[in-house]
Every structure is written in structure tokens, then in C-alpha cells.
N, C-alpha and C positions, 0 to 999 in steps of 0.2 A: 344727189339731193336727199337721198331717205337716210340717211347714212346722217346727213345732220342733222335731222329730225330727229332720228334714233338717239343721238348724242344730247341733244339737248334736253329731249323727255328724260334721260338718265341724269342729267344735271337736274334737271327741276328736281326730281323723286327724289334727288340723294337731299338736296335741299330743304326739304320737307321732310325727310328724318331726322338731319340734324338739330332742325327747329323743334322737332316734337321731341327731341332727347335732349334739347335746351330746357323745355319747357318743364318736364317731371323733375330736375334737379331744384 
């Protein structure tokens, strides 16, 4: 169970980079 906890905080975070490296272009 923490294992897809782990996995999905790493999907949100990557998610919210990409957005913020959307956004400055």
C-alpha cells in the first residue's frame, strides 16, 4: 500500500514540473 502512495506522489510531482515547464515557455 505505501508503495502506491510512493508512486502516485511521484506522478503528481512529475506532473507539476511539467506544468511549471509549460508555463515559462
Amino acid at each position: 500500500m505505501k508503495l502506491l502512495f510512493a508512486t502516485l506522489e511521484v506522478e503528481i510531482g512529475f506532473n507539476r514540473f511539467l506544468l511549471h515547464k509549460t508555463k515559462q515557455n
